[in-house]
mmCIF file as gemmi writes it, N, C-alpha and C atoms, coordinates in Angstrom:
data_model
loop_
_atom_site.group_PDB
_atom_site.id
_atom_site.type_symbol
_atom_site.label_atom_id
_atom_site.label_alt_id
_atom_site.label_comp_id
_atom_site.label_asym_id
_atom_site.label_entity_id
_atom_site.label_seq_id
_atom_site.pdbx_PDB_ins_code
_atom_site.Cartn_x
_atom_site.Cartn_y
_atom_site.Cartn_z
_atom_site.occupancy
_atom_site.B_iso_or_equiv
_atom_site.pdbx_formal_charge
_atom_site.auth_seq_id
_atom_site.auth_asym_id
_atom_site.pdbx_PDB_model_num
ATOM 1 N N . UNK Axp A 1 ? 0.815 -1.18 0 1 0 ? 1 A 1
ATOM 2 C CA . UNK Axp A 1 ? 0 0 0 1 0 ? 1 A 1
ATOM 3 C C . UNK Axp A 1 ? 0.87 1.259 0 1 0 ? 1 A 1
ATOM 4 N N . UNK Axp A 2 ? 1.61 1.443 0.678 1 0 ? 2 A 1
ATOM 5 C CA . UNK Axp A 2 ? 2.842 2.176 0.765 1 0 ? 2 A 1
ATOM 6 C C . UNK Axp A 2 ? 3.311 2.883 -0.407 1 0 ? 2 A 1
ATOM 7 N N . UNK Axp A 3 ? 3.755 1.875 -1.251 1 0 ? 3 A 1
ATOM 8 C CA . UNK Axp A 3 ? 4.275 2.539 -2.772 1 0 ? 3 A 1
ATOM 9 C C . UNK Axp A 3 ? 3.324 3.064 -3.154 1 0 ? 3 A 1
ATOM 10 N N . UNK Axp A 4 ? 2.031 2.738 -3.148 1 0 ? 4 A 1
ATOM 11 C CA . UNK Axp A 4 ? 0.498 3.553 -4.066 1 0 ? 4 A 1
ATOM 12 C C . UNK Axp A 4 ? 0.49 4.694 -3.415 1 0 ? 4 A 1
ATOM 13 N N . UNK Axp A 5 ? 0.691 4.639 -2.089 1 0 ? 5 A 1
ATOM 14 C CA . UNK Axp A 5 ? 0.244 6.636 -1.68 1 0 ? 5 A 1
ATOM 15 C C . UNK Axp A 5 ? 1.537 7.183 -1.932 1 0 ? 5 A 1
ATOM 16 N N . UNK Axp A 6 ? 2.839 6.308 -1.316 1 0 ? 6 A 1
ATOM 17 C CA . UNK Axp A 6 ? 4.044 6.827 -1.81 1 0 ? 6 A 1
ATOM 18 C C . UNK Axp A 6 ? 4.097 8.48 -1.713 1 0 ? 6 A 1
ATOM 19 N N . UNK Axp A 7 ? 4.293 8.79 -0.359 1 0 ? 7 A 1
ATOM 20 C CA . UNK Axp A 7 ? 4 10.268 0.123 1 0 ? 7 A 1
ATOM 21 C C . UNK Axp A 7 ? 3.093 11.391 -0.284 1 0 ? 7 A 1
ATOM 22 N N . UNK Axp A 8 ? 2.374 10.929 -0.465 1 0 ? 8 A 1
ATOM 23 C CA . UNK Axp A 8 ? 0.912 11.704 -0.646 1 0 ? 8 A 1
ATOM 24 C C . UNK Axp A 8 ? -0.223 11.657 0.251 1 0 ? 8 A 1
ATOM 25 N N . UNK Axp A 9 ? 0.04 10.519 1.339 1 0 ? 9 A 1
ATOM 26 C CA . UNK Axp A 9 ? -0.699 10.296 1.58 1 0 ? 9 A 1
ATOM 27 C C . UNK Axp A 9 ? -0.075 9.302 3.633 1 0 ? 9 A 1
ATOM 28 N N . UNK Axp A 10 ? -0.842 8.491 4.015 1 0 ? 10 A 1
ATOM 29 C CA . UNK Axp A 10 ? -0.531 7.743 4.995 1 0 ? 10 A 1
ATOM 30 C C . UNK Axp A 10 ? -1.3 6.735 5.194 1 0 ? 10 A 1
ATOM 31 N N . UNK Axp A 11 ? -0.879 5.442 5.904 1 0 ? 11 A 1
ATOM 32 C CA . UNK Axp A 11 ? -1.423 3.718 6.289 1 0 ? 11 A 1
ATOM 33 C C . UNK Axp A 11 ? -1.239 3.359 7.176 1 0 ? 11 A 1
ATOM 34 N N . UNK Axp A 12 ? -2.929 3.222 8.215 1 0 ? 12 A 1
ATOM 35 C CA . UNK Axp A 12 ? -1.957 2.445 9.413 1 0 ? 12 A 1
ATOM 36 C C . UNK Axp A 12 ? -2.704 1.701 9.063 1 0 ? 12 A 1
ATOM 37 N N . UNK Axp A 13 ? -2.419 0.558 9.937 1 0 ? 13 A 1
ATOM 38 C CA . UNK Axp A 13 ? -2.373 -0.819 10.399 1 0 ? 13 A 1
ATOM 39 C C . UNK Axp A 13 ? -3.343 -1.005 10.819 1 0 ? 13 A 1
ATOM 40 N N . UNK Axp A 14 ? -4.06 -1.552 11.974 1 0 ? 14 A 1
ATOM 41 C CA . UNK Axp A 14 ? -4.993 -1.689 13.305 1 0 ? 14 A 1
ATOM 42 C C . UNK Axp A 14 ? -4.532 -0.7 14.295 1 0 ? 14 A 1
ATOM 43 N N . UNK Axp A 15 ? -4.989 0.109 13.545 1 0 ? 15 A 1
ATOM 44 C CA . UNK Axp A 15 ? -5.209 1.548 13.952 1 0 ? 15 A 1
ATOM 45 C C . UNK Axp A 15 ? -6.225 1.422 15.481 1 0 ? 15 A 1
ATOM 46 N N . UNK Axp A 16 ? -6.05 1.721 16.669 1 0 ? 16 A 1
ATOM 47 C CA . UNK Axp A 16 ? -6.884 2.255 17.814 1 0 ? 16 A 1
ATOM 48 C C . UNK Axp A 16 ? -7.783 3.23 18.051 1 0 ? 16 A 1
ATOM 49 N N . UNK Axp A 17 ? -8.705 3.049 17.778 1 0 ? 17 A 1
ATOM 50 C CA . UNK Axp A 17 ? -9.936 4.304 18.611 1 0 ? 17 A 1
ATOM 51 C C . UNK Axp A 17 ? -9.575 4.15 20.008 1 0 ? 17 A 1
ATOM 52 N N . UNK Axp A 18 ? -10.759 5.609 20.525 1 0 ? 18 A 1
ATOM 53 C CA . UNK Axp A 18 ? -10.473 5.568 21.653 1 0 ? 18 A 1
ATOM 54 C C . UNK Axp A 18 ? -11.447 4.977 22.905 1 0 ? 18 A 1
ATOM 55 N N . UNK Axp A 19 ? -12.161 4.395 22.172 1 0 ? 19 A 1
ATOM 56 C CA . UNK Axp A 19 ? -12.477 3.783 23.392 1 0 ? 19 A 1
ATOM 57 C C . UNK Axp A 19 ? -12.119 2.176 22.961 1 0 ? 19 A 1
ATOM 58 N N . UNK Axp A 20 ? -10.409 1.676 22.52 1 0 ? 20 A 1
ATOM 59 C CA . UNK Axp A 20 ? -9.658 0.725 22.211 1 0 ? 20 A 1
ATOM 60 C C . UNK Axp A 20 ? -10.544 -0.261 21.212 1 0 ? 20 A 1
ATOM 61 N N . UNK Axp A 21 ? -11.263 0.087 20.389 1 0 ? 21 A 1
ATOM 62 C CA . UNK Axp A 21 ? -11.963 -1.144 19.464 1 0 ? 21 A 1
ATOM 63 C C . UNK Axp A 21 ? -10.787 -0.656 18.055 1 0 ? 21 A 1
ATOM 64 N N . UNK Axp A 22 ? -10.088 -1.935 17.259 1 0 ? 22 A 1
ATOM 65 C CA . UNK Axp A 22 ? -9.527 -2.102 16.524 1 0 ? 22 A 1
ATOM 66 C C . UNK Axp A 22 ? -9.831 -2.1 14.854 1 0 ? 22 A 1
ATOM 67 N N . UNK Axp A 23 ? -9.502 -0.668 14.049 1 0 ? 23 A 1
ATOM 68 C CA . UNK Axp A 23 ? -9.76 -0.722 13.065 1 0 ? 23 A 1
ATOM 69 C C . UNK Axp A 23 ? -8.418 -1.277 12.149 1 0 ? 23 A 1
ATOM 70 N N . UNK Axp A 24 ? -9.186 -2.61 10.674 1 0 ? 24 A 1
ATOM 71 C CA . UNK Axp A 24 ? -8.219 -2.969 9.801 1 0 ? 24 A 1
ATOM 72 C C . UNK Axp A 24 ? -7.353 -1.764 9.062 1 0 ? 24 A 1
ATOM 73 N N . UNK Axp A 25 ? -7.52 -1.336 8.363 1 0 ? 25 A 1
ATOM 74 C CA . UNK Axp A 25 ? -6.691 -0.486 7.759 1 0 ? 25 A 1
ATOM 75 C C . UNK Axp A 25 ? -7.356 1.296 7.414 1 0 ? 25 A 1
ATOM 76 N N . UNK Axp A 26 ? -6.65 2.405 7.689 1 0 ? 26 A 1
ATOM 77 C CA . UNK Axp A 26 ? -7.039 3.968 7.479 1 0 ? 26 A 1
ATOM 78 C C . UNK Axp A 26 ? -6.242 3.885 6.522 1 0 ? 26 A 1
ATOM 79 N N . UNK Axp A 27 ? -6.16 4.446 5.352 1 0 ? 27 A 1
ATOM 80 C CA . UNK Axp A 27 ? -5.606 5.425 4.525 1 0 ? 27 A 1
ATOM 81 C C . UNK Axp A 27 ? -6.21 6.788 4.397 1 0 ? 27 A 1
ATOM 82 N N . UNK Axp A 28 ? -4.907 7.96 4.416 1 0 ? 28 A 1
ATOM 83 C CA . UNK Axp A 28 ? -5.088 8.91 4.506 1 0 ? 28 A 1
ATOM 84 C C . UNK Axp A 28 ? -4.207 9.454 2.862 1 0 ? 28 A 1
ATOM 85 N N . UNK Axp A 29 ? -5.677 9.56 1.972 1 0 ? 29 A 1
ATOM 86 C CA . UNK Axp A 29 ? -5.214 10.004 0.811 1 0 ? 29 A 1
ATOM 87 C C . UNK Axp A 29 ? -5.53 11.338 0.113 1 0 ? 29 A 1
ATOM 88 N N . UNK Axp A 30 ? -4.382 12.17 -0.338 1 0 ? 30 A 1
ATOM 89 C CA . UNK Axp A 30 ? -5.023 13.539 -0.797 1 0 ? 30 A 1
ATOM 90 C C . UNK Axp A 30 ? -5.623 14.188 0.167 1 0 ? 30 A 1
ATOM 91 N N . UNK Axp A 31 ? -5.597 14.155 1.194 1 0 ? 31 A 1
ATOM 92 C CA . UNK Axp A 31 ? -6.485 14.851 2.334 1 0 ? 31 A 1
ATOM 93 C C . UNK Axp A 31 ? -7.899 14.331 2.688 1 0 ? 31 A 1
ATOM 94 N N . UNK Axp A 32 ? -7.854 13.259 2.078 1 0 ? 32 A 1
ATOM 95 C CA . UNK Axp A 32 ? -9.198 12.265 2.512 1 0 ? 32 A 1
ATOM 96 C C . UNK Axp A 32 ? -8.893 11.324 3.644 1 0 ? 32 A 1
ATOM 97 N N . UNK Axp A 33 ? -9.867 10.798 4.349 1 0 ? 33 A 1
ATOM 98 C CA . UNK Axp A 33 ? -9.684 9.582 4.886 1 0 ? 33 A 1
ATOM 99 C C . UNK Axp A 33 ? -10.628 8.397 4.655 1 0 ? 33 A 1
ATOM 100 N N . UNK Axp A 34 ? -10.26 7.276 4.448 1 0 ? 34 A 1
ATOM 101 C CA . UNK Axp A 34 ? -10.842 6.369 3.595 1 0 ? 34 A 1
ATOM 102 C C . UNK Axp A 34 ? -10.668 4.648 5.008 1 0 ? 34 A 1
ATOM 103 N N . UNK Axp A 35 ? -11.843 4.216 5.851 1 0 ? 35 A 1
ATOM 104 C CA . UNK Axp A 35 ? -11.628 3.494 6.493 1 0 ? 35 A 1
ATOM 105 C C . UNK Axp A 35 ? -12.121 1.82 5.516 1 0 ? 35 A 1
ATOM 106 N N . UNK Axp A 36 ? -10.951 0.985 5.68 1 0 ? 36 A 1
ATOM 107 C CA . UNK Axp A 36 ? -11.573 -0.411 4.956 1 0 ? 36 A 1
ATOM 108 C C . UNK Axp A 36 ? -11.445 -2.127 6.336 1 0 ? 36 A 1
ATOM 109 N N . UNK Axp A 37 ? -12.602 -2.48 6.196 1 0 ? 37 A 1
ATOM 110 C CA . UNK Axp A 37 ? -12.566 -3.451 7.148 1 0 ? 37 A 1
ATOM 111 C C . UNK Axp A 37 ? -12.085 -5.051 6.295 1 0 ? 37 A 1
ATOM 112 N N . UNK Axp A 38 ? -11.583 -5.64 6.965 1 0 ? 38 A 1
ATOM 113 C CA . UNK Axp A 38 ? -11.302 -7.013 6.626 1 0 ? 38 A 1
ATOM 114 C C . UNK Axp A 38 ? -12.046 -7.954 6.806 1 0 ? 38 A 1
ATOM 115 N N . UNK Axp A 39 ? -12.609 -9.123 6.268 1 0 ? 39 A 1
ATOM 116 C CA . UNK Axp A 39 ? -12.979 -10.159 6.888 1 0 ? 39 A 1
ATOM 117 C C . UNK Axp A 39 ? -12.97 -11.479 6.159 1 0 ? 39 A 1
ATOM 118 N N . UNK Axp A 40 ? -13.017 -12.386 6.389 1 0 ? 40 A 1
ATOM 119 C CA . UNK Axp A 40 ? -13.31 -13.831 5.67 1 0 ? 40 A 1
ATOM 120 C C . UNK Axp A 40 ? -14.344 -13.874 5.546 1 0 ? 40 A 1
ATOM 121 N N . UNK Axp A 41 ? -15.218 -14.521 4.853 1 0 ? 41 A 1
ATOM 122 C CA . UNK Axp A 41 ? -16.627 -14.726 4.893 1 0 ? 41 A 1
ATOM 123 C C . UNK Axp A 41 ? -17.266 -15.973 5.761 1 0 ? 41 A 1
ATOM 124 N N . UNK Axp A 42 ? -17.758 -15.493 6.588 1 0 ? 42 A 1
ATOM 125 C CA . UNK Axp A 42 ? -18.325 -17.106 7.841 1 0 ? 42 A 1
ATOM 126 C C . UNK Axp A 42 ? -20.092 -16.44 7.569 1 0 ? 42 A 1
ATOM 127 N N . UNK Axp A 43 ? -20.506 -16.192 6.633 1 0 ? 43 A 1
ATOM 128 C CA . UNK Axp A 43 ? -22.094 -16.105 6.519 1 0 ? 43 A 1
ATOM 129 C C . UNK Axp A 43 ? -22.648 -14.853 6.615 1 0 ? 43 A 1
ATOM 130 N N . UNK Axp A 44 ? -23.909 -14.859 6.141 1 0 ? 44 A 1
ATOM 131 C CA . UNK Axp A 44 ? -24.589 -13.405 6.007 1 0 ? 44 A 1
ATOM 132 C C . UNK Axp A 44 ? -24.544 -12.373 7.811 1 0 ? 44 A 1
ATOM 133 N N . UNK Axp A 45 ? -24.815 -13.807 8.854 1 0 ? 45 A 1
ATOM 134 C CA . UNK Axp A 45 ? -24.931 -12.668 10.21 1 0 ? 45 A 1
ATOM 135 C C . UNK Axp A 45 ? -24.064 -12.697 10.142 1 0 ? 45 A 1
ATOM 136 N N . UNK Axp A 46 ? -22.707 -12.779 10.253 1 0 ? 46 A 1
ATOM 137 C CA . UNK Axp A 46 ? -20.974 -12.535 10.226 1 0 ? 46 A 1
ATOM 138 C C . UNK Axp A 46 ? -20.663 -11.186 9.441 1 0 ? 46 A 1
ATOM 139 N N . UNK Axp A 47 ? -21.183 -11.657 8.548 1 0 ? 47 A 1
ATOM 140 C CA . UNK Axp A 47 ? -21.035 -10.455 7.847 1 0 ? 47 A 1
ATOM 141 C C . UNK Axp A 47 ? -21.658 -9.127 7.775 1 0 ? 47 A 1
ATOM 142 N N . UNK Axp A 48 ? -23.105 -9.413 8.396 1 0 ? 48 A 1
ATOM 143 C CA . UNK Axp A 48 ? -24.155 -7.961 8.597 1 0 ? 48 A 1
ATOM 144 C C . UNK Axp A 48 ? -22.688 -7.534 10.201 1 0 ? 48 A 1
ATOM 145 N N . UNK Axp A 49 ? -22.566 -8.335 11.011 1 0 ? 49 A 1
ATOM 146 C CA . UNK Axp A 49 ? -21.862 -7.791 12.03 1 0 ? 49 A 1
ATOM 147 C C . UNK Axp A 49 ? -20.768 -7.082 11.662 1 0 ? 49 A 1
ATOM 148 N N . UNK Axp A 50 ? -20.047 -6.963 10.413 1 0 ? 50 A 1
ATOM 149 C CA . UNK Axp A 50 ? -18.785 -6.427 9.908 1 0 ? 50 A 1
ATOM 150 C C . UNK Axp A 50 ? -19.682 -5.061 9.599 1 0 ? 50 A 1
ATOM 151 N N . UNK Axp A 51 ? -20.569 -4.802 8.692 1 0 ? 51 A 1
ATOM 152 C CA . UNK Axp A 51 ? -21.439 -3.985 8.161 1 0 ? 51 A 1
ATOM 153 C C . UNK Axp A 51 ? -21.444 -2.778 9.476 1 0 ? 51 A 1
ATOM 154 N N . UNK Axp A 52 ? -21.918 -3.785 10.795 1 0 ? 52 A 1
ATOM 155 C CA . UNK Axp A 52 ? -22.421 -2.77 11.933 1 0 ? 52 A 1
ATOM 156 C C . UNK Axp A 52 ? -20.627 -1.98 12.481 1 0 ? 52 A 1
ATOM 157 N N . UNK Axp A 53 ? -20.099 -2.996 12.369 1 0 ? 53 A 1
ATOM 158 C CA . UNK Axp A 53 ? -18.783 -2.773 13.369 1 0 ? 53 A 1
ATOM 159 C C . UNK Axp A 53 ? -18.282 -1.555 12.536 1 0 ? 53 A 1
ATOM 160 N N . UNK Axp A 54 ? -18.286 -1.465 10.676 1 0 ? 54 A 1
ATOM 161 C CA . UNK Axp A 54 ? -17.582 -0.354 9.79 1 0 ? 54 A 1
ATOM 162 C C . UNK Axp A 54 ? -18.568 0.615 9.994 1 0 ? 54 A 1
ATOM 163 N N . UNK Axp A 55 ? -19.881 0.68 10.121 1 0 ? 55 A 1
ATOM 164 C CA . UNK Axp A 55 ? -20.818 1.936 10.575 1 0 ? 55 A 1
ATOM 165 C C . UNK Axp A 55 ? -20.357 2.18 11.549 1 0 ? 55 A 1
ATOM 166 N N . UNK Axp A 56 ? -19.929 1.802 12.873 1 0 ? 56 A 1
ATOM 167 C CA . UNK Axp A 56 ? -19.405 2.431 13.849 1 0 ? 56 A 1
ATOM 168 C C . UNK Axp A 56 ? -18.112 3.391 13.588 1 0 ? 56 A 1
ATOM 169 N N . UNK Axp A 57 ? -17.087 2.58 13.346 1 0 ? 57 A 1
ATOM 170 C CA . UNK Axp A 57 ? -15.793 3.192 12.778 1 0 ? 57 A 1
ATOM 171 C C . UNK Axp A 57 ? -16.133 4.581 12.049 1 0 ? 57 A 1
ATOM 172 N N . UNK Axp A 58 ? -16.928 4.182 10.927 1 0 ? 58 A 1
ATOM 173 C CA . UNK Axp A 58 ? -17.732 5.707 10.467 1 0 ? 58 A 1
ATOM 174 C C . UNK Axp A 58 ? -17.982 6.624 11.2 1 0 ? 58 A 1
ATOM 175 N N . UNK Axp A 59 ? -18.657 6.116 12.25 1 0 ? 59 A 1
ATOM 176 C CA . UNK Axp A 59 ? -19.449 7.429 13.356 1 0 ? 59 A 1
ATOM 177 C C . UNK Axp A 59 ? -17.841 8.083 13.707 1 0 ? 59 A 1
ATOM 178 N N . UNK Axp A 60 ? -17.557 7.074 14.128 1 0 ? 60 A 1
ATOM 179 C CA . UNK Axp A 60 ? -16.109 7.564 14.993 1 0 ? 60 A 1
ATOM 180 C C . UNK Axp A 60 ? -15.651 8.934 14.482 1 0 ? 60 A 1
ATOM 181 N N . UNK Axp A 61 ? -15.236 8.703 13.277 1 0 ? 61 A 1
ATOM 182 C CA . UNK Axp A 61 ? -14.662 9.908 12.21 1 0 ? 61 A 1
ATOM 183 C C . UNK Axp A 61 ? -15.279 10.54 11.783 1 0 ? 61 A 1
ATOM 184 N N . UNK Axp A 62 ? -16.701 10.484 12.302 1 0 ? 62 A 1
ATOM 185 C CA . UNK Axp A 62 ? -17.804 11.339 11.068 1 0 ? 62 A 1
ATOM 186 C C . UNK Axp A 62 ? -17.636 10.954 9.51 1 0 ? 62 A 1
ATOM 187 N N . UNK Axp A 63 ? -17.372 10.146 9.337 1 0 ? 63 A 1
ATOM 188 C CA . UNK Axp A 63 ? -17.631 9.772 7.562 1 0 ? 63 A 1
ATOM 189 C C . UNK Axp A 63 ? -18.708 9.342 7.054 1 0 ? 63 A 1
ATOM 190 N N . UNK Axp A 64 ? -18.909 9.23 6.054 1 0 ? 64 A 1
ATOM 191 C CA . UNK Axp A 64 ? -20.144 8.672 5.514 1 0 ? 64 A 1
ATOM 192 C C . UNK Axp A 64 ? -19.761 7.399 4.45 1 0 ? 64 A 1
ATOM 193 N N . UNK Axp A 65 ? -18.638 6.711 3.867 1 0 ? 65 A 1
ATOM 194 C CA . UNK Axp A 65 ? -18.437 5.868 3.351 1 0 ? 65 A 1
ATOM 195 C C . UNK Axp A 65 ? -17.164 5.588 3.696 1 0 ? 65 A 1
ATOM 196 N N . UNK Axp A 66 ? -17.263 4.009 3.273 1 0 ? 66 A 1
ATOM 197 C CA . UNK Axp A 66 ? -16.336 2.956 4.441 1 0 ? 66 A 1
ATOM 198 C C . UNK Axp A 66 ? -16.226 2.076 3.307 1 0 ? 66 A 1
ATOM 199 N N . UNK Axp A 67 ? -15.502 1.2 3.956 1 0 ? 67 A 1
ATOM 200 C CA . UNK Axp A 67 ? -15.192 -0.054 2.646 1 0 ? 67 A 1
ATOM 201 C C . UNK Axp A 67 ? -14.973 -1.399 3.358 1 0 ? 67 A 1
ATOM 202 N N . UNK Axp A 68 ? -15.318 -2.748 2.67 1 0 ? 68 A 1
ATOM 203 C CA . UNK Axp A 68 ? -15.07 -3.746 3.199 1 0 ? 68 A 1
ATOM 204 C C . UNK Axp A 68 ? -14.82 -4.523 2.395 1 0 ? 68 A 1
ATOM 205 N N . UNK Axp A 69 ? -13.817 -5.199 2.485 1 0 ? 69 A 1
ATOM 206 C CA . UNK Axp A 69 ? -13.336 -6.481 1.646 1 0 ? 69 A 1
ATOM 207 C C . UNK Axp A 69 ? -13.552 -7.915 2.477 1 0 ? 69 A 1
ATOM 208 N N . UNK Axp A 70 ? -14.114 -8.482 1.556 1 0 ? 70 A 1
ATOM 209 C CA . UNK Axp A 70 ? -14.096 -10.022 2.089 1 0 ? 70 A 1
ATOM 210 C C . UNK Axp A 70 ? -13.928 -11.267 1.479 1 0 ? 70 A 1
ATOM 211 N N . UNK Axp A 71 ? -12.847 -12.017 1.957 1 0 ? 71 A 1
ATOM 212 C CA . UNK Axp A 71 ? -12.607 -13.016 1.912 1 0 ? 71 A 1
ATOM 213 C C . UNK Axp A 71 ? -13.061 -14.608 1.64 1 0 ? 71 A 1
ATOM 214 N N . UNK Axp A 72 ? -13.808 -14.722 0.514 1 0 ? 72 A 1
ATOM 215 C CA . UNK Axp A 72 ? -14.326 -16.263 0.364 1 0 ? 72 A 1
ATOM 216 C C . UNK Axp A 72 ? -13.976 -17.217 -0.139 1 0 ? 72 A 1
ATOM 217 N N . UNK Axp A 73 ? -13.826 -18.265 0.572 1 0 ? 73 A 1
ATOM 218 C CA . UNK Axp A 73 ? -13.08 -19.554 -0.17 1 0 ? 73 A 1
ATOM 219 C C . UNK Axp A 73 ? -14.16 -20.63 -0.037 1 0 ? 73 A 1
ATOM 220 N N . UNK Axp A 74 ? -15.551 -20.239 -0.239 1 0 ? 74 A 1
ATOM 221 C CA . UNK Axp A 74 ? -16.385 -20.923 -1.092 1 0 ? 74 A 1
ATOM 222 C C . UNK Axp A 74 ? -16.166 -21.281 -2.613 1 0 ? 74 A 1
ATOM 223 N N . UNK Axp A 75 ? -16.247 -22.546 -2.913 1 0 ? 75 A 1
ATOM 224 C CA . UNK Axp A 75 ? -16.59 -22.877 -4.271 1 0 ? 75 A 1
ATOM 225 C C . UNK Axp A 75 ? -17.512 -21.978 -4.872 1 0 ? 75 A 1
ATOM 226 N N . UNK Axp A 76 ? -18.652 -21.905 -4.626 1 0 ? 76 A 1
ATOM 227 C CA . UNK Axp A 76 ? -19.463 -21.609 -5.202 1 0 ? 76 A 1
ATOM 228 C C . UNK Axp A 76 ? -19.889 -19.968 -4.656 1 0 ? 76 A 1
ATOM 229 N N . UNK Axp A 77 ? -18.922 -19.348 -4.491 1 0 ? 77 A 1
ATOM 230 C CA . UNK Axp A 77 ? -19.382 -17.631 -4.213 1 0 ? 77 A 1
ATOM 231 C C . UNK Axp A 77 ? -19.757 -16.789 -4.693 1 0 ? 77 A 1
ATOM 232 N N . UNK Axp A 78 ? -19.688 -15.607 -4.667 1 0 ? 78 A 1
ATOM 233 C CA . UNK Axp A 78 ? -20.585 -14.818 -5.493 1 0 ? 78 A 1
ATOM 234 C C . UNK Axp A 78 ? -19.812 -13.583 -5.359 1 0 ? 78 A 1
ATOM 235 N N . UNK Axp A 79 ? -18.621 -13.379 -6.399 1 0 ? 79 A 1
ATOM 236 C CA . UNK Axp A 79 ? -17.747 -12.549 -6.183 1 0 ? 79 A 1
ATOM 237 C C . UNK Axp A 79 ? -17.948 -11.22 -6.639 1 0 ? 79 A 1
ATOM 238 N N . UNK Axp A 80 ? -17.48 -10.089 -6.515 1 0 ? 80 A 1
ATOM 239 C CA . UNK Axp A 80 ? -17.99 -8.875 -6.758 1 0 ? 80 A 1
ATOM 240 C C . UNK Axp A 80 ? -18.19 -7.301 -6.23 1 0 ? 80 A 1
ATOM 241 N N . UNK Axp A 81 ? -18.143 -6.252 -6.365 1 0 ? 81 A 1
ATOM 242 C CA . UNK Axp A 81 ? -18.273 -5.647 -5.826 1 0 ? 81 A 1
ATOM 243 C C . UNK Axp A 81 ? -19.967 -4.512 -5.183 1 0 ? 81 A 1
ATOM 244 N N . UNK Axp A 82 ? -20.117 -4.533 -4.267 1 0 ? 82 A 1
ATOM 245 C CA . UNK Axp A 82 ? -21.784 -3.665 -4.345 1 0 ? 82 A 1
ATOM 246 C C . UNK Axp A 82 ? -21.799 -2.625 -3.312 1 0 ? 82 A 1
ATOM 247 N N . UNK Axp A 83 ? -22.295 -1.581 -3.636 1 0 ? 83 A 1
ATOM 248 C CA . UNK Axp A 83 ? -22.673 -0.429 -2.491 1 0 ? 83 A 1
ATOM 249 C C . UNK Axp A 83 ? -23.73 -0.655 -2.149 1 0 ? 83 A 1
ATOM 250 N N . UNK Axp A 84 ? -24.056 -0.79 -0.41 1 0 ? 84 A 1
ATOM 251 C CA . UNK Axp A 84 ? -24.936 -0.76 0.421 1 0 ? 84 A 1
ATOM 252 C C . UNK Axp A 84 ? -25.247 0.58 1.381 1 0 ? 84 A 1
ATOM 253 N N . UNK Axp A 85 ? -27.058 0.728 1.68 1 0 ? 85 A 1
ATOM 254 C CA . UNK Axp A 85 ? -26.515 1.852 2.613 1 0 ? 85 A 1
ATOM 255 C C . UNK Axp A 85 ? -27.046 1.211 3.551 1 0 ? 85 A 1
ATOM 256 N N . UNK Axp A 86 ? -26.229 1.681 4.734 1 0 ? 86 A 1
ATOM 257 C CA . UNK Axp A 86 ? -26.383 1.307 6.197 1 0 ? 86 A 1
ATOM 258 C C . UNK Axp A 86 ? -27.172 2.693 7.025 1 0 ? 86 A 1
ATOM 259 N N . UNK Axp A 87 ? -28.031 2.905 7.261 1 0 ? 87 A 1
ATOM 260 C CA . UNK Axp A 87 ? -28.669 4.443 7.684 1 0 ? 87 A 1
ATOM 261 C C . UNK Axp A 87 ? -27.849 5.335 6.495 1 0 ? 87 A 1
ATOM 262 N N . UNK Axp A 88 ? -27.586 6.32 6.737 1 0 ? 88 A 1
ATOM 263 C CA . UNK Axp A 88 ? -26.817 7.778 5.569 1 0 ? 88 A 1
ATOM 264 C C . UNK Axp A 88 ? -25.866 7.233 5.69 1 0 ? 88 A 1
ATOM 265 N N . UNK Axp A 89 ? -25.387 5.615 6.051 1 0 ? 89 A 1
ATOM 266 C CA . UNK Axp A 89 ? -24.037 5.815 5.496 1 0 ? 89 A 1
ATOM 267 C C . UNK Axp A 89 ? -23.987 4.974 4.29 1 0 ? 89 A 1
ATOM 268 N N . UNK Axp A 90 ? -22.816 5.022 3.522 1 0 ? 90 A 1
ATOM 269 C CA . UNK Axp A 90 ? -22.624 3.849 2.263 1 0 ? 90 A 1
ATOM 270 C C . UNK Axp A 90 ? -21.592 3.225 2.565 1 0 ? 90 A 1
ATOM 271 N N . UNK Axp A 91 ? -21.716 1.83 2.336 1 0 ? 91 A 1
ATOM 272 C CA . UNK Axp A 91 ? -20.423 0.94 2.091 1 0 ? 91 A 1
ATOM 273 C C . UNK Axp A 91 ? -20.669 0.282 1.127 1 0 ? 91 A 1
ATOM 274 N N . UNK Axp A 92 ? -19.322 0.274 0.73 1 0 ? 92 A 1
ATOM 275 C CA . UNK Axp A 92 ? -18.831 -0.663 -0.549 1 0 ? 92 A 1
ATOM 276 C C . UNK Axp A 92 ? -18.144 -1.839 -0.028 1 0 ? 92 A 1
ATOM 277 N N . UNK Axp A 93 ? -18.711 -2.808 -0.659 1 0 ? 93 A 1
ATOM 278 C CA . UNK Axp A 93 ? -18.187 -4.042 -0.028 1 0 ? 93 A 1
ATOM 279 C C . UNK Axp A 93 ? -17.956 -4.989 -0.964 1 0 ? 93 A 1
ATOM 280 N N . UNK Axp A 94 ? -16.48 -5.382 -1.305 1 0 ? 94 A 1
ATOM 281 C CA . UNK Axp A 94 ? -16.092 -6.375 -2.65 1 0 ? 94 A 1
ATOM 282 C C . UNK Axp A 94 ? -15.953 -7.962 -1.856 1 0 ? 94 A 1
ATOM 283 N N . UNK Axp A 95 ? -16.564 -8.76 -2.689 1 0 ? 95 A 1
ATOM 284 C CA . UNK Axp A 95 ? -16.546 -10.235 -2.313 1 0 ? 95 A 1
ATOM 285 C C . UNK Axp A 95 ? -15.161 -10.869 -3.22 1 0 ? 95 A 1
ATOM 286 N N . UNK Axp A 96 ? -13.82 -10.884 -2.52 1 0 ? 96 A 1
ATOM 287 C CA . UNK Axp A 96 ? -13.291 -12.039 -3.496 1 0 ? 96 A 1
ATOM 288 C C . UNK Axp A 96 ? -12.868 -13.598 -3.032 1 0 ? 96 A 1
């Protein structure tokens, strides 16, 4: 990730809020901030719970769009990318 912002920008890690709940990755690009969550896919409630946990992260920062990538090593998945809204917020969430 590093070389892509390649000083334009900044990446953390599992980044800390403050009341200690653990976000996957911030990039700070062009003067944006852009939060993306991680997950494997273990099923639709697994996954609505990722949905709730990146709306939070949102509140945190006041943003209104978030991102989530997830992880499936189903045969038979359903890969892709789709924007959802969660109340005023939007996430984009790619299945690979």
């Amino acid at each position: 990730m590093k070389p892509i912002i390649n000083g334009t920008g900044n990446c953390y890690v599992e980044a800390e809020t403050r009341n200690q709940e653990r976000m996957d990755l911030i990039i700070d690009y062009h003067g944006e901030q852009h939060i993306l969550e991680l997950k494997i896919w273990r099923g639709n409630a697994y996954n609505e719970r990722g949905e709730e946990q990146l709306s939070g992260y949102l509140d945190h920062f006041g943003l209104r769009k978030g991102y989530m990538l997830s992880f499936n090593f189903n045969k038979r998945k359903e890969i892709g990318v789709k924007e959802i809204r969660l109340g005023n917020k939007i996430l984009v969430e790619a299945v690979v």
